[in-house]
N, C-alpha and C positions, 0 to 999 in steps of 0.2 A: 388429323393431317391438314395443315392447311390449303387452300382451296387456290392452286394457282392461275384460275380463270384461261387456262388455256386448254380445256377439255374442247377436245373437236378441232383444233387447227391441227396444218400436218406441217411435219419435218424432215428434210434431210439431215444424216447424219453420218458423214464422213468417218469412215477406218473405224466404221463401228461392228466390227466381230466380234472382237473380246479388248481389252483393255480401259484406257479410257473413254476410247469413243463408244464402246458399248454399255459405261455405264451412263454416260449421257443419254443415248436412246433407252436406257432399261429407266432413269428416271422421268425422262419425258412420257414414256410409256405408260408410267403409273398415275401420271399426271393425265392422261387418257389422250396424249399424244398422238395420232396416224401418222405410221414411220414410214420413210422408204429410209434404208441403210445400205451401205453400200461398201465393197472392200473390196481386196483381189481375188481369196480363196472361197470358191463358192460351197465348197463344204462344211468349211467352217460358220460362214457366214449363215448359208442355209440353217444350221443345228441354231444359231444366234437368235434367228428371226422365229424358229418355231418357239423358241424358250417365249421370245418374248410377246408372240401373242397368246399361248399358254396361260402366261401369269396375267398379263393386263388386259386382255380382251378386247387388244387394240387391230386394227390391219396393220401388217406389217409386209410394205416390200421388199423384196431383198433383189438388189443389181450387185454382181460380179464382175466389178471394173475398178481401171486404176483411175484416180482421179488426178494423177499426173500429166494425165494426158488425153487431147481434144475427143478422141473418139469415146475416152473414158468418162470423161464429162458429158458427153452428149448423150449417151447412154442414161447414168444417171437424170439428169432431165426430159428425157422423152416420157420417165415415169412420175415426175413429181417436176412440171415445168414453172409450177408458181408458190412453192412454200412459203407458208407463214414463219416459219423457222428454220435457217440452217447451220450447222453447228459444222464448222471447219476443222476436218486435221487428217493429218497424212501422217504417215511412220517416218519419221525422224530420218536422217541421212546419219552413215556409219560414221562414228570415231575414229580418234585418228591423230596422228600426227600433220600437223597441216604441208609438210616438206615434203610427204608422200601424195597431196592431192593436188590430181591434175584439171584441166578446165572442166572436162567431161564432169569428174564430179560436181564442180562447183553447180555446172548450168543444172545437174540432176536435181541436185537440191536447192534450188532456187525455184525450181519448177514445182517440187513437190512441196516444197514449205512455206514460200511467198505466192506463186504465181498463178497455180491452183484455185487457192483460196480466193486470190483477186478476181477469177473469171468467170467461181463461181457465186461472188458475190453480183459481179457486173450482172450475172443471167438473170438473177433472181429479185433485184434489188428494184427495180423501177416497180414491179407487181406488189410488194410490199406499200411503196409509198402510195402508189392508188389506191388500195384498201386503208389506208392509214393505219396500219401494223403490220411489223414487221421485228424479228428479233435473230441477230447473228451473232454467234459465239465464236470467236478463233481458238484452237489450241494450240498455244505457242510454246515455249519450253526457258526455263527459268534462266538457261544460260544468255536470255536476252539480257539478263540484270548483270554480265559477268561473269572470270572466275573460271570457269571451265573449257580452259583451250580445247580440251579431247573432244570437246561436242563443237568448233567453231564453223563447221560446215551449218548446223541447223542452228546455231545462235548469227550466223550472217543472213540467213534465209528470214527466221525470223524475226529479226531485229527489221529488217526491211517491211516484211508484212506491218511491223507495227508501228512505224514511221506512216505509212500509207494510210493505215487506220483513224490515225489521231486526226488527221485533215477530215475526212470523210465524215465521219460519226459526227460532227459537228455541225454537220451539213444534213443528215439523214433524222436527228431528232425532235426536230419541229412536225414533221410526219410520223412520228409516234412511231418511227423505227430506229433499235439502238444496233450497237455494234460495237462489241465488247472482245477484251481475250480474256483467258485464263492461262494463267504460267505454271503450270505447273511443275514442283521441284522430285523428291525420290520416289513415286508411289510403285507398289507393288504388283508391276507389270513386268508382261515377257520384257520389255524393251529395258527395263532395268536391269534384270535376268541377262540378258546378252550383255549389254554394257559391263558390265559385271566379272563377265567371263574374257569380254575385251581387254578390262587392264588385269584381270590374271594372267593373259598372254604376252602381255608388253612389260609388266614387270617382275612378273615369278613370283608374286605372291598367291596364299592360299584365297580360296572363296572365302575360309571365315574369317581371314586377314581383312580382303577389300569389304566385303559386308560391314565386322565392325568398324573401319575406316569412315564409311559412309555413316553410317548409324552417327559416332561420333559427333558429325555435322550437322544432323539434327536435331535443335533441341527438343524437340519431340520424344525423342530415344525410340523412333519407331519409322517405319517408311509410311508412306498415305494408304489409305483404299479407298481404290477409284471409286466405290461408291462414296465417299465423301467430296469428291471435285464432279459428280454428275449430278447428284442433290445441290452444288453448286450452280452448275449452268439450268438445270432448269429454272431455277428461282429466277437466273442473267434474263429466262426467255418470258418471265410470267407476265401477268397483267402490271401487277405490284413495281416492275422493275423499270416500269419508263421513262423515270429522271436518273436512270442511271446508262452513263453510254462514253464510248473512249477511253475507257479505264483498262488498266492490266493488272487485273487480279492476282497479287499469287497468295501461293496456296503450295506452302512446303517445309508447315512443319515447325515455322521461324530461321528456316536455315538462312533468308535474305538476311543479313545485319544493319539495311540501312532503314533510317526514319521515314524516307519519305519513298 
């Protein structure tokens, strides 16, 4: 396995109980990572954190908060106030018809998809560039490239976050810190799973309708697994990766069709 020099720093890692964010902490983990992870449900969470010092024989903290919000955030860094690594991502805002969403939702998901991310990059960010390393991963969602009105609550949120990134990261890698997203497109999570059952309610079709629907779009002929985009972002956080920074990974399969 290769060796990616990050044995012994620590990380936070956002809406890491199970999905994607938990396979980013389950590979920074094996990379000998020291977690704090952090979600809403703390039993869930809780069972996350004993897997994962179980397996890697890492410390693992676990905080039960939203990171949508200030108190949730403070939380979070009262336990890990200077990571070397933080890995961004919130559960996505509901589907939808946009003619049904009102402000409330918009500011929801602006909070939890852009704004979040932004304050918890600001907390953590200057501690990085004193040490001269430092490594952020955003998880943003592929409907920033397009194409998918039903997600246009989190493809506004973060198309924003990743406006704001491209400046930034430009400015942070001269101090040996990057700051990167990954976009990820179909992988085989609850959030798919619900999505899923959303347009079986808006258009009458079956589950193995909209499945192979989706399938179809990838040329893949398969959805992801999240272990394949967390073996991704740790490599974003290794030693190895520090000429690379303000890029948006994605990572879905080929379902993008464009060149660049």
């Amino acid at each position: 396995m290769m060796d990616l020099g990050i044995k012994g720093r620590t990380a936070i890692v956002l809406a890491a109980s199970k999905g994607l964010g938990f396979a980013c902490a389950d590979a920074l983990g094996a990379a000998g990572v020291q977690l704090t992870i952090a979600a809403r449900r703390p039993e869930v969470l809780e069972a996350a954190a004993a897997d994962l010092r179980r397996r890697h024989g890492v410390a693992v903290t676990a905080v039960a908060a939203d990171v949508a919000t200030e108190p949730g955030r403070a939380a979070i860094l009262a336990q890990c106030p200077a990571p070397d690594i933080l890995v961004n991502n919130c559960g996505g805002a509901p589907p939808g018809d946009f003619r049904e969403w009102q402000r409330d939702d918009w500011i929801r998901a602006i909070d939890g998809n852009m704004l979040s991310s932004i304050f918890m990059i600001r907390a953590t960010l200057d501690a990085m560039i004193a040490r001269r390393f430092g490594r952020i991963v955003n998880i943003t969602n592929v409907a920033v490239k397009g194409g998918l009105p039903e997600i246009g609550l989190s493809a506004a949120a973060c198309s924003g976050l990743t406006g704001f990134i491209s400046g930034l990261s430009r400015e942070t890698v001269r101090h040996n810190v990057t700051i990167n997203n990954l976009v990820p497109g179909r992988f085989d999570t609850d959030r798919l799973q619900s999505n899923m059952q959303d347009t079986m309610r808006r258009t009458g079709k079956s589950l193995d309708v909209v499945r192979a629907e989706r399938l179809a779009k990838t040329p893949a002929g398969r959805f992801g697994d999240p272990a394949e985009l967390g073996a991704t972002c740790a490599f974003l956080c290794s030693r190895q990766a520090g000429y690379i920074t303000g890029q948006n990974l994605v990572i879905d399969g080929g379902g993008y069709p464009g060149t660049f």
